[in-house]
N, C-alpha and C positions, 0 to 999 in steps of 0.2 A: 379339732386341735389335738393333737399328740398332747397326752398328758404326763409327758414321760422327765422332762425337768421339772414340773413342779412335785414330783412324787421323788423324786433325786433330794432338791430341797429342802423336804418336809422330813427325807431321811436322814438326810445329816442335821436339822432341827432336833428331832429327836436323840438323837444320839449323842448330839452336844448338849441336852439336857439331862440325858439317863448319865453318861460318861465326861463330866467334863473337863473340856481343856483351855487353855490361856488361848480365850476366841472372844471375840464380842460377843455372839451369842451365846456362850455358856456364862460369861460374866455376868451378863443383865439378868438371865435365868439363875442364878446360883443366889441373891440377896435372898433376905427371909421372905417369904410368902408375900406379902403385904406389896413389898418395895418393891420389889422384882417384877409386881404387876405394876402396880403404877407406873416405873420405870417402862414397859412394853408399852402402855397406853398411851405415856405422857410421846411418846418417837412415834405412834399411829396418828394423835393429834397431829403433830409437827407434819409428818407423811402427808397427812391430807390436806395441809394447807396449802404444803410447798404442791399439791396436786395441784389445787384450786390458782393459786400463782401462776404454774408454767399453763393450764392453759388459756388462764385470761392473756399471756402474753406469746401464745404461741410459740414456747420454746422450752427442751429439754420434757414434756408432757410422758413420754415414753420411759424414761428415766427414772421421771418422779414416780411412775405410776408401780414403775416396779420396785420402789422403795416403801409406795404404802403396801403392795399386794404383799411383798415378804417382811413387814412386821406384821400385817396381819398375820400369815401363816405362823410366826413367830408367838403370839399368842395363842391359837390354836393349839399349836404343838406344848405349849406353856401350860395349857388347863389337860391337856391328855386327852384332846379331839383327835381321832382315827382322821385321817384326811379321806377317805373312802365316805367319810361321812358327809364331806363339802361336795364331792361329785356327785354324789345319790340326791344332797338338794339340788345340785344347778340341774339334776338329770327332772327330779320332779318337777321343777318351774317350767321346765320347757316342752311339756306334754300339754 
């Protein structure tokens, strides 16, 4: 798999964290410390149920799936994880 949008993504994450602008993801990232995570956590929850949802009923799966992958990244980017650091584990697990 070409890694080459999800490192697009992770780039404008970052950068609408370092830089922000009137975006959804600089707004959730921009409350105090505290909120701002919860705030990312509490949309991973929600991500993952709606995961658990589409595919108990086989619909929209693909959709949802990319909605939890990029709040996750969205946290990642939030704590100041190098994304080079998420490829380096998927690269260990599969040796």
């Amino acid at each position: 798999m070409n890694d080459e949008i999800i490192r697009e993504v992770y780039s404008v994450l970052e950068s609408r964290r370092d830089n922000p602008i009137d975006s959804y993801t600089s707004n959730i990232m921009q409350d105090n410390d505290k909120k701002a995570e919860d705030k990312i956590l509490e949309k991973i929850a929600e991500e993952a149920g709606e995961v658990i949802i589409a595919s108990k009923n086989d619909e929209n799966l693909v959709y949802e799936s990319v909605d939890l992958i990029f709040h996750t990244l969205l946290i990642l980017a939030y704590k100041g994880v190098e994304i080079d650091e998420v490829f380096e584990e998927f690269a260990r697990r599969r040796k």
